[in-house]
SELODO-401188 format. One line per 4 residues: number of its first residue (from 1); their letters; for each residue x, y, z of N, C-alpha, C. Coordinates in Angstrom, 2 decimals. Layout:
N
NUM) A) X Y Z X Y Z X Y Z  ...
END
This chain:
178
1) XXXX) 5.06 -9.66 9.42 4.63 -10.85 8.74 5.68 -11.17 7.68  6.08 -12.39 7.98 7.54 -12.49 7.18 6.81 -12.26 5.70  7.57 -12.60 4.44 7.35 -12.39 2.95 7.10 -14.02 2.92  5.99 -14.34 1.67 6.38 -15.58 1.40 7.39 -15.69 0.36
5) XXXX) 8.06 -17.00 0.56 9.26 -17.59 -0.29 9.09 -16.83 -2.24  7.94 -17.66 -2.18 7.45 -17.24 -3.80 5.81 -16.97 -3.74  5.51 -15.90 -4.57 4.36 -15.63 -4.76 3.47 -15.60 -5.80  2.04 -15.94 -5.67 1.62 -17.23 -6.79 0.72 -15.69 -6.92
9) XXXX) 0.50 -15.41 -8.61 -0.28 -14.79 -8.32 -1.66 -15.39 -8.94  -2.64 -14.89 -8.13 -3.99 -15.76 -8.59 -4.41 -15.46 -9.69  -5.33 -16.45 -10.28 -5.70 -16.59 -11.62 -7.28 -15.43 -11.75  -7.52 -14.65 -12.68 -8.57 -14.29 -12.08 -9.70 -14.68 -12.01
13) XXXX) -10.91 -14.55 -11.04 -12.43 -15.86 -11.04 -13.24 -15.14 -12.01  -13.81 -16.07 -12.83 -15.06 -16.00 -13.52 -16.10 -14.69 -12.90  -16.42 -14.44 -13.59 -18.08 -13.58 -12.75 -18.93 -14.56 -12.23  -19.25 -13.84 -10.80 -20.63 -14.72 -10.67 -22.11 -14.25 -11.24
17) XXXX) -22.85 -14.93 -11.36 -24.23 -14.86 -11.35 -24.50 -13.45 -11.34  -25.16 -12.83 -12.52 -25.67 -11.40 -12.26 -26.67 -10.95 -11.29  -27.24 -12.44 -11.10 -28.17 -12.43 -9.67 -27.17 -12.14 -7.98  -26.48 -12.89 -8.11 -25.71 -12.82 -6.97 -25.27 -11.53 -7.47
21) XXXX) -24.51 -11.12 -8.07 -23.48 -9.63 -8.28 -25.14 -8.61 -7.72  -25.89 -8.62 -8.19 -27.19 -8.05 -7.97 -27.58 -7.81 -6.23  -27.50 -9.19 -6.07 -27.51 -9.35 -4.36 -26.47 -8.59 -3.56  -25.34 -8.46 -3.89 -24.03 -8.33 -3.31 -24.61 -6.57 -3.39
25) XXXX) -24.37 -5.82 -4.49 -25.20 -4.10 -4.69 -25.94 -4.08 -3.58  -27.18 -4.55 -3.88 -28.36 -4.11 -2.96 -27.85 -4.24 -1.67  -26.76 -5.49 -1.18 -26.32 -5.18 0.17 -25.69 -4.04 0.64  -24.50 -3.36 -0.35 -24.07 -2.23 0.44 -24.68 -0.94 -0.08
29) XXXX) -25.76 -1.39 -0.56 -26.14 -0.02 -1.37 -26.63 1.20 -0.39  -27.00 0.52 0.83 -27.28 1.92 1.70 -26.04 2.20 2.22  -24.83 1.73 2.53 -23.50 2.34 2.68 -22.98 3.18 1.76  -23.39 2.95 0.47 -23.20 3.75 -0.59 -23.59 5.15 -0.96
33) XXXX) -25.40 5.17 -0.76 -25.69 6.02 -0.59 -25.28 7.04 0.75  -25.14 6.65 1.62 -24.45 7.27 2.42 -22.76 8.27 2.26  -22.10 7.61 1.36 -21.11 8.22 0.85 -20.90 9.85 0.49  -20.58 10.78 0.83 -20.38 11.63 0.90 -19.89 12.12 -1.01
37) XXXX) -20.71 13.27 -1.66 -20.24 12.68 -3.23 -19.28 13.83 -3.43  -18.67 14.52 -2.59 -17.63 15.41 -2.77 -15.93 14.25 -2.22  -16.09 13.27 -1.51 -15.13 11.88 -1.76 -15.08 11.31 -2.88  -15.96 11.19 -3.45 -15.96 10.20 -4.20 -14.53 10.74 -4.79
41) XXXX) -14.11 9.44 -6.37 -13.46 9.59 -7.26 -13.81 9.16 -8.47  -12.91 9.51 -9.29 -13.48 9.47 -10.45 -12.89 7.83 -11.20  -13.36 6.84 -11.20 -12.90 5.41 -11.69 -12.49 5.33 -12.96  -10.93 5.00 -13.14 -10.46 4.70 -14.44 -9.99 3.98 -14.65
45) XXXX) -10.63 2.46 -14.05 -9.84 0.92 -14.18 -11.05 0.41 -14.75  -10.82 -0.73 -15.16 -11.48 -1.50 -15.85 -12.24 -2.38 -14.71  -13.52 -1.99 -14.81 -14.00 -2.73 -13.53 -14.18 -3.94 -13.30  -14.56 -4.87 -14.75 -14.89 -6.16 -15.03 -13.72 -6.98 -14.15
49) XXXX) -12.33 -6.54 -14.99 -10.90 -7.00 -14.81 -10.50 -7.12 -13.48  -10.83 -5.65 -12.82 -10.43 -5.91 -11.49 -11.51 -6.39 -10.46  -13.07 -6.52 -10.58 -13.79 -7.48 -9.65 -12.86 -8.90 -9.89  -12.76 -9.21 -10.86 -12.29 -10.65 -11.27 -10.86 -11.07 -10.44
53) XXXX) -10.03 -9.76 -10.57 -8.68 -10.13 -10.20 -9.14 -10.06 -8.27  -10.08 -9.54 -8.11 -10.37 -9.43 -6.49 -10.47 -10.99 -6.31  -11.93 -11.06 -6.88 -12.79 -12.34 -6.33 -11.06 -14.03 -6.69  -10.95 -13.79 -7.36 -9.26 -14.94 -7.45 -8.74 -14.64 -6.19
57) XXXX) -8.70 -13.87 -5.58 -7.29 -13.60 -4.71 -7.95 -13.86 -3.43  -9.32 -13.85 -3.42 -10.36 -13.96 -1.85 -9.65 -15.16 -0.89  -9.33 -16.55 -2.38 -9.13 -17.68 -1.48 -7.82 -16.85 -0.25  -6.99 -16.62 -1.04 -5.75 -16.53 -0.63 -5.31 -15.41 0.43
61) XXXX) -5.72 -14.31 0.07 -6.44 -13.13 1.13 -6.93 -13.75 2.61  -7.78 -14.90 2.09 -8.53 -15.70 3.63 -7.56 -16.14 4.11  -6.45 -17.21 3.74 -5.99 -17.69 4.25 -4.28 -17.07 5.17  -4.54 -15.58 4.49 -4.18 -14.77 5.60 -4.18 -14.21 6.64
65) XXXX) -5.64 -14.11 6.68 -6.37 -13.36 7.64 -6.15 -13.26 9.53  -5.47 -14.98 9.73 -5.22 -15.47 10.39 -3.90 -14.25 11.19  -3.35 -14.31 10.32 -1.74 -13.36 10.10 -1.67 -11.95 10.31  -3.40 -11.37 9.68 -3.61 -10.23 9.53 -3.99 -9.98 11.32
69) XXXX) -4.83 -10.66 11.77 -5.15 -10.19 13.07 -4.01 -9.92 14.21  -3.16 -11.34 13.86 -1.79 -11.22 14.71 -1.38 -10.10 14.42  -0.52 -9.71 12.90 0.34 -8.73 12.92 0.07 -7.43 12.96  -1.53 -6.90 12.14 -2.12 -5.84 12.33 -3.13 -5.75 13.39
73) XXXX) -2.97 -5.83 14.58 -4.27 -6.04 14.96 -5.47 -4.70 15.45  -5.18 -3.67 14.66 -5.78 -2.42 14.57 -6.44 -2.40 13.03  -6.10 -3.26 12.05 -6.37 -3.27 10.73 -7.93 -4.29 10.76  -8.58 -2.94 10.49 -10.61 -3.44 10.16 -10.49 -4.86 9.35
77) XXXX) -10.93 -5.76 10.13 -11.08 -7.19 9.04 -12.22 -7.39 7.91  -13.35 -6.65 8.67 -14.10 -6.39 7.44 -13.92 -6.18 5.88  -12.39 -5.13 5.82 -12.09 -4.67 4.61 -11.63 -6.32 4.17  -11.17 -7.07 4.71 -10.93 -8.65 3.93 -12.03 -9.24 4.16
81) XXXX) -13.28 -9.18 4.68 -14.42 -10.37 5.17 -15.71 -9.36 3.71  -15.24 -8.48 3.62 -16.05 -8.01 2.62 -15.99 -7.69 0.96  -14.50 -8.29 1.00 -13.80 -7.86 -0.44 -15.03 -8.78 -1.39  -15.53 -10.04 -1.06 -16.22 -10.48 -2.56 -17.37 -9.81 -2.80
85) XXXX) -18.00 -9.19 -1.50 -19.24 -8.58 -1.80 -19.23 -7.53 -2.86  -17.79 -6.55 -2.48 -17.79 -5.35 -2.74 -16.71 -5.75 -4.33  -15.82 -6.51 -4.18 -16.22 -6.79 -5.83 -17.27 -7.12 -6.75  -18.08 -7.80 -6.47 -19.64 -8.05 -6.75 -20.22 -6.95 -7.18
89) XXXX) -20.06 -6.70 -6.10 -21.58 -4.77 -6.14 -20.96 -3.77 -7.27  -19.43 -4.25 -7.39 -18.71 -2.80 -8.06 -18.62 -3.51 -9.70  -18.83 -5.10 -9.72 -19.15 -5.58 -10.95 -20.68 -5.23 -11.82  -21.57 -5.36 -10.78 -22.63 -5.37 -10.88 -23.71 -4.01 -11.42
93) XXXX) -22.66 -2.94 -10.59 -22.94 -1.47 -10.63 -22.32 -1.04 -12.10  -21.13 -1.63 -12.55 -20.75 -1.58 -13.37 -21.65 -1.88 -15.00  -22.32 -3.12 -14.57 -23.19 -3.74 -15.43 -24.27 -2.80 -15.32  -24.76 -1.94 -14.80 -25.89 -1.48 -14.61 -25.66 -0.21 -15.04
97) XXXX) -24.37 0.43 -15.50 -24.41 1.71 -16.30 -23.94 0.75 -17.51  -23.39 0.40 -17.62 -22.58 -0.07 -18.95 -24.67 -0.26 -20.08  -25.28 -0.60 -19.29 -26.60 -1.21 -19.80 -27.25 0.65 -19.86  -27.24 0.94 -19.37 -28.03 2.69 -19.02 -27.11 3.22 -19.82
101) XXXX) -26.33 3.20 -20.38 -25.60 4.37 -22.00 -26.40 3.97 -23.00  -26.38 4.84 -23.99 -27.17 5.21 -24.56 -26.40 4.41 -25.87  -26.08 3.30 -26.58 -25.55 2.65 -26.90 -25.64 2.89 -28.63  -26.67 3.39 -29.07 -27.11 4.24 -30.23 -26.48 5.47 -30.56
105) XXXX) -25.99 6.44 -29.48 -25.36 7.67 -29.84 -23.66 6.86 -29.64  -22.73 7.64 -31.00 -21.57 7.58 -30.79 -20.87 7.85 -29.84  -20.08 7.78 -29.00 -19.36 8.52 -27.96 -17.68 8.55 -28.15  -17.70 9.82 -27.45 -15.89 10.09 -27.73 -15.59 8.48 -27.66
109) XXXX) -15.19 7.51 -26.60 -14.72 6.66 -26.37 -14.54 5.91 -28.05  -15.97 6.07 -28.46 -16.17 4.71 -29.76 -15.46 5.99 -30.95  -15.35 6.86 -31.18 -14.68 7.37 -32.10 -13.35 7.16 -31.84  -12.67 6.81 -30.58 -11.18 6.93 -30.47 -10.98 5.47 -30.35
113) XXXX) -11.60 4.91 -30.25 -11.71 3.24 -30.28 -11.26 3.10 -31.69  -12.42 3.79 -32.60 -12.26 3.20 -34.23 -11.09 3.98 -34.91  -10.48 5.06 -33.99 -8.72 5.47 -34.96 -7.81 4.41 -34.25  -8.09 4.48 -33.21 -7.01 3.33 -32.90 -6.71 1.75 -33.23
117) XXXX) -8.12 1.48 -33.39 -8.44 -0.18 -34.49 -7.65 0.10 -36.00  -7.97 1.09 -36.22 -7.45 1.73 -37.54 -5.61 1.56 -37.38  -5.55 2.82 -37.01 -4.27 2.70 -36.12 -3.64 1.19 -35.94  -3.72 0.62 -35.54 -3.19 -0.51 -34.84 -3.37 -1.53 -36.01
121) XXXX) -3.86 -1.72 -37.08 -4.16 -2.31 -38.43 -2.73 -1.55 -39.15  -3.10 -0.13 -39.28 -2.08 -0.14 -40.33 -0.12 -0.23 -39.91  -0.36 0.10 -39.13 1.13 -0.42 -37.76 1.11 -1.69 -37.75  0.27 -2.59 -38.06 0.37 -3.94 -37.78 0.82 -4.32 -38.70
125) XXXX) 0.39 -3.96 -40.22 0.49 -4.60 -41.62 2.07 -4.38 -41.68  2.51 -2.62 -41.28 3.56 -2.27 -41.62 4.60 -3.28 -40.86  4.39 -3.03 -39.59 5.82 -4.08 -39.05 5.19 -5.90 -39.43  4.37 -6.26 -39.76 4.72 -7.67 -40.71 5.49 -7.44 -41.77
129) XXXX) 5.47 -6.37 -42.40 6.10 -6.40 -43.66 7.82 -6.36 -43.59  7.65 -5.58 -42.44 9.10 -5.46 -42.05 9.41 -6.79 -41.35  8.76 -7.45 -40.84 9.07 -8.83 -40.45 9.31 -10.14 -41.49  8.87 -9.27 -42.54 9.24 -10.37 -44.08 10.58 -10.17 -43.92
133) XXXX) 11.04 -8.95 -44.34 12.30 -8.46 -44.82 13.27 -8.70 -43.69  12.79 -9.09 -42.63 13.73 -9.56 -41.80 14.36 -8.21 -40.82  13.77 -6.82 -40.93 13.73 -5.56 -40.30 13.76 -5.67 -38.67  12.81 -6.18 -38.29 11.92 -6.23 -36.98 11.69 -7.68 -36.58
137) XXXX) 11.68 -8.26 -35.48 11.78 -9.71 -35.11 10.33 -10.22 -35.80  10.04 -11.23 -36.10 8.76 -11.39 -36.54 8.28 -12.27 -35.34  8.56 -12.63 -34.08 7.99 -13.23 -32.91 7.13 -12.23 -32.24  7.76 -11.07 -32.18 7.47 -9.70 -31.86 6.49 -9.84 -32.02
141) XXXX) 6.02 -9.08 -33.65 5.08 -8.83 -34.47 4.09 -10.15 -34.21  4.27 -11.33 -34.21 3.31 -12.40 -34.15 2.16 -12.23 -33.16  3.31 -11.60 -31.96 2.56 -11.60 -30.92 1.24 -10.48 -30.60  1.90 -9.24 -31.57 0.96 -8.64 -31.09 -0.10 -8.91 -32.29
145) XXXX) -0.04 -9.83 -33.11 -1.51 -10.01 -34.05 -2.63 -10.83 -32.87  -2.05 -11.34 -32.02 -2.94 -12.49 -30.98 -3.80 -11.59 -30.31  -3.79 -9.80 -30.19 -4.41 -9.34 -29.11 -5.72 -9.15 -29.68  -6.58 -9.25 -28.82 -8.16 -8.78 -29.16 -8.73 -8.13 -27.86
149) XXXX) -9.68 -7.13 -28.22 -9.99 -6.33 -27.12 -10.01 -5.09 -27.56  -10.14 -4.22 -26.38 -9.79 -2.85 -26.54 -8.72 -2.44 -26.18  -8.39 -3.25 -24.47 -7.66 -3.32 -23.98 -6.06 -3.66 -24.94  -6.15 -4.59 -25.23 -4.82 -5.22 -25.77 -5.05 -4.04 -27.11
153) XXXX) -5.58 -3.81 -27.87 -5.54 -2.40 -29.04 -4.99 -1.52 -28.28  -5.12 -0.90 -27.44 -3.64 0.24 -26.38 -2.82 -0.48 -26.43  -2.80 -1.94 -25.74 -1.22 -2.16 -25.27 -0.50 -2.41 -26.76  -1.26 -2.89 -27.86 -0.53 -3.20 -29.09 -0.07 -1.82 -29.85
157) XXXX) -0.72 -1.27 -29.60 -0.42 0.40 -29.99 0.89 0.65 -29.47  1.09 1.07 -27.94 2.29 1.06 -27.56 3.57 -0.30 -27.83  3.27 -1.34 -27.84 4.06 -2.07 -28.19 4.33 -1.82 -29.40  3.80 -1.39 -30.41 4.53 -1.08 -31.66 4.88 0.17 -31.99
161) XXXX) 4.83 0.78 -30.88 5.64 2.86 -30.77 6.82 2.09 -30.92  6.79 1.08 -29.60 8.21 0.51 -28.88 8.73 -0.17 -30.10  8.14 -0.88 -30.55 9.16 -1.66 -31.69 9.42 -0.69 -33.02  8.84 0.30 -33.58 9.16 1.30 -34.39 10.18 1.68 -34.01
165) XXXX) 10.34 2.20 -32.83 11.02 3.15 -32.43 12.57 2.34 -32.27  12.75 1.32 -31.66 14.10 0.32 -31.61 14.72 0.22 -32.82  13.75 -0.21 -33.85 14.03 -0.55 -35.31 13.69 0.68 -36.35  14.01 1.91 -35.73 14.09 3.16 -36.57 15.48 3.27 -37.30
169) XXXX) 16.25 3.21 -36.92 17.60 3.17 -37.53 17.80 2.31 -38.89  17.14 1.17 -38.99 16.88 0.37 -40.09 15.97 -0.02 -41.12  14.83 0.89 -39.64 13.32 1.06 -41.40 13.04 2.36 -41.67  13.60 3.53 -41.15 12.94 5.00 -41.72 12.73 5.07 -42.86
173) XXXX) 11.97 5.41 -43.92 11.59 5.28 -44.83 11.61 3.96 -45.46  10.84 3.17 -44.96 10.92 1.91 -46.18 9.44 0.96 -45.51  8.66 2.21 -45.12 6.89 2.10 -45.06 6.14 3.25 -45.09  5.07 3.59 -45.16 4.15 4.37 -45.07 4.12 5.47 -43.85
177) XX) 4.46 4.07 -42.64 4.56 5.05 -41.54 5.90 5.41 -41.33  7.10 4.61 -41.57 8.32 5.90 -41.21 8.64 6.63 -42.38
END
């Protein structure tokens, strides 16, 4: 299957309906249970993010499919005729522990959440300051004040190892943190 020229990547779709995501579960849920629990694995993606980045890509996925039968034609189509369900069910399943934690007791997660909010505050203040003085680019720094999340609190974390670390030679000692 040749490559296409340029590749668009899709935007990701909204959630649907917790009713539908609901519907979509209960459909494969006896395939599920069936699952063997010494296969399983252990999930460390963000599930919301990636049902979303699935259900975007369905249009486009379909309009392969055509391509898929020609060029693979040993490759199960199901695994493409079933991707929105099973993003659905894995959104949905998702929603249905996220709701079943115990949301009252602290958990490792929320203690390492609140050093790293921490974290990522006082790294933040520091390279603005260095972005006064003209140290560190201040576009840089702008950018990572825009993140919100948990998600973007890691990536801003590492983005400012990365920019410490470039602009060590010129700020070691002249903040708190170097």
């Amino acid at each position: 299957m040749p490559r296409p020229a340029s590749i668009t990547i899709p935007a990701p779709a909204r959630p649907t309906p917790p009713e539908t995501a609901a519907k979509a579960l209960a459909q494969v849920s006896e395939r599920l249970r069936r699952l063997d629990p010494s296969e399983l694995l252990v999930v460390n993606t963000d599930i919301p993010r990636a049902a979303s980045i699935v259900l975007g890509a369905v249009p486009r996925i379909a309009e392969l499919r055509s391509a898929v039968v020609e060029q693979l034609p040993r490759f199960e189509l199901r695994h493409i005729d079933e991707l929105p369900v099973l993003a659905m069910a894995a959104w949905y399943a998702h929603l249905q522990w996220v709701a079943s934690t115990d949301a009252s007791e602290p958990s490792e997660f929320d203690a390492i959440l609140a050093r790293a909010t921490e974290l990522r505050a006082l790294l933040l203040g520091d390279a603005e300051a260095l972005a006064r003085r003209g140290l560190v680019e201040a576009e840089r720094v702008a950018e990572l004040r825009e993140g919100r999340g948990h998600l973007d609190t890691a990536n801003d974390l590492v983005a400012l190892s990365a920019l410490f670390e470039e602009a060590w030679p010129r700020v070691a000692g002249r903040t708190a943190a170097t």
